[in-house]
C-alpha positions as CSV (number, residue, x, y, z in Angstrom):
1,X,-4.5,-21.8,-9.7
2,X,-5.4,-20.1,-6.4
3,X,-8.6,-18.3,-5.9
4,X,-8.6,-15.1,-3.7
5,X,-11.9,-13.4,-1.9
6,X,-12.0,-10.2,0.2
7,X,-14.5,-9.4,2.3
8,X,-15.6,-7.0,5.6
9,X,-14.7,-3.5,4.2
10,X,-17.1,-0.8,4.0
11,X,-17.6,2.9,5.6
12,X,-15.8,3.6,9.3
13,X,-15.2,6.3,11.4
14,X,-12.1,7.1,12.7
15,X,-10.9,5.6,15.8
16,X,-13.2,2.5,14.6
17,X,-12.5,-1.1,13.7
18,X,-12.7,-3.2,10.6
19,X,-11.6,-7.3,9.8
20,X,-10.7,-8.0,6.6
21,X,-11.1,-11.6,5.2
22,X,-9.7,-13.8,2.0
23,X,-10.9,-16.6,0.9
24,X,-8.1,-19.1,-0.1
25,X,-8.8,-22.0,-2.4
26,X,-7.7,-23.9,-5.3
27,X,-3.9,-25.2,-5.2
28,X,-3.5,-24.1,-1.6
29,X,-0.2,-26.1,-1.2
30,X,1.3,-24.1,-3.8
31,X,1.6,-21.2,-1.4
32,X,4.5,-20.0,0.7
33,X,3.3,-16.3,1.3
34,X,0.5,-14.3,1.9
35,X,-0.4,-10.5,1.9
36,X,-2.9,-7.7,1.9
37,X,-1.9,-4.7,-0.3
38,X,-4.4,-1.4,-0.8
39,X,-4.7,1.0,-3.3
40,X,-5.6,4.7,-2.2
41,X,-7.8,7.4,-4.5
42,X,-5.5,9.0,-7.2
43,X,-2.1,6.3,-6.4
44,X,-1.3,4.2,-9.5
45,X,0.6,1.5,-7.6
46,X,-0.4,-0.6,-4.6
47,X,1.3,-0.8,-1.4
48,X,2.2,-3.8,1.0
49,X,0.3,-3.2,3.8
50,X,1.3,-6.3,6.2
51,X,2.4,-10.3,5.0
52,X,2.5,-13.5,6.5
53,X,4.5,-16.3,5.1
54,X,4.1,-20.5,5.3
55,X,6.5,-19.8,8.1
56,X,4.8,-17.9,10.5
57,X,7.1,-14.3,9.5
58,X,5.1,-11.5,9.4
59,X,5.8,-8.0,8.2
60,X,4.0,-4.7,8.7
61,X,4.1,-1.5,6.6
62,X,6.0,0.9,9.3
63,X,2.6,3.3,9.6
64,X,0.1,0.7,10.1
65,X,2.5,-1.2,12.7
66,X,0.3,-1.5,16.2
67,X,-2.9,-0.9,14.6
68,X,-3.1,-3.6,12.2
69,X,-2.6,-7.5,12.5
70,X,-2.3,-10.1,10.0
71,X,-3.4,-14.1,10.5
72,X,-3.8,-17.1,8.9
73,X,-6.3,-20.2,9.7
74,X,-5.0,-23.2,7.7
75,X,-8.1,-25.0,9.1
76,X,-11.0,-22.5,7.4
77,X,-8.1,-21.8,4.6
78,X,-8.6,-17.5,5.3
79,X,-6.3,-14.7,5.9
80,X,-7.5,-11.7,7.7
81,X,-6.5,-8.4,8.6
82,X,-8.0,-7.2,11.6
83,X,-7.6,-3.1,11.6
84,X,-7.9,-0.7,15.0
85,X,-8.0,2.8,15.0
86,X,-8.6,3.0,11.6
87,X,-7.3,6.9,10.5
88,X,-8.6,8.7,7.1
89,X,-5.4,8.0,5.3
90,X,-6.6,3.9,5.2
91,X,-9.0,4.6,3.4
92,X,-8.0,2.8,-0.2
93,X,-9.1,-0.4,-2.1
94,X,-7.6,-3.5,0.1
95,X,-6.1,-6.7,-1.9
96,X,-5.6,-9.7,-0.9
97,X,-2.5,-11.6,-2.0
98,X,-1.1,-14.7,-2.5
99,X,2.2,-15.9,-3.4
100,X,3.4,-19.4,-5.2
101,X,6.1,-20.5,-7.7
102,X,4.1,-19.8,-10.4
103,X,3.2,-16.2,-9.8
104,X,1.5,-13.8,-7.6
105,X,-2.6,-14.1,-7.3
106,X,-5.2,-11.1,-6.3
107,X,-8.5,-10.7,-5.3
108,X,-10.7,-8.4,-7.1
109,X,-10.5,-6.0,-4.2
110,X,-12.3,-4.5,-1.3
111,X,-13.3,-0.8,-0.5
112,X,-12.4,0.5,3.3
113,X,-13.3,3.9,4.1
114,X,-12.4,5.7,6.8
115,X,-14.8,9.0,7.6
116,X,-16.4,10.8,9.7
């Protein structure tokens, strides 16, 4: 099993900045990709917003590309997702993901909110 927790959201303005963390722990070594996804108010499905696989390969949804950046230290065991010029449409429950052979993994989520 693989244990995911999100934290550093909370209430921005926009233009601002905010660093998303996960957690990783339990069967680390079954992992080959990670990923943060969000939510936004009144959407029933969640969207990829950037991933990292084992490999290094990263991948960024096409409106967050230049704002956002995703990372990995295998030494602490985290995943973060550092966001600049945060705009009101981020605003959404954040996710962290995790990938292995046996399924996909969550956290239980993260508020960001982008307001002025």
């Amino acid at each position: 099993q693989v244990q995911l927790v999100e934290s550093g959201g909370g209430l921005v303005q926009p233009g601002g900045s905010l660093n998303l963390s996960c957690s990783v722990s339990g069967y680390i070594m079954s992992i080959f990709n990670h990923g943060w996804y969000r939510q936004a108010p009144g959407n029933d499905e969640r969207e990829q917003v950037a991933k990292i696989t084992v490999g290094g390969v990263i991948e960024y949804l096409e409106s967050v590309k230049g704002r956002f950046t995703i990372s990995r230290d295998t030494v602490k065991n985290t995943v973060a997702l550092q966001m600049n010029s945060l705009r009101p449409e981020d605003t959404a429950f954040y996710y962290c993901h995790a990938s292995t052979c046996s399924g996909r993994h969550w956290g239980q989520g993260i508020q960001v909110t982008v307001s002025s």
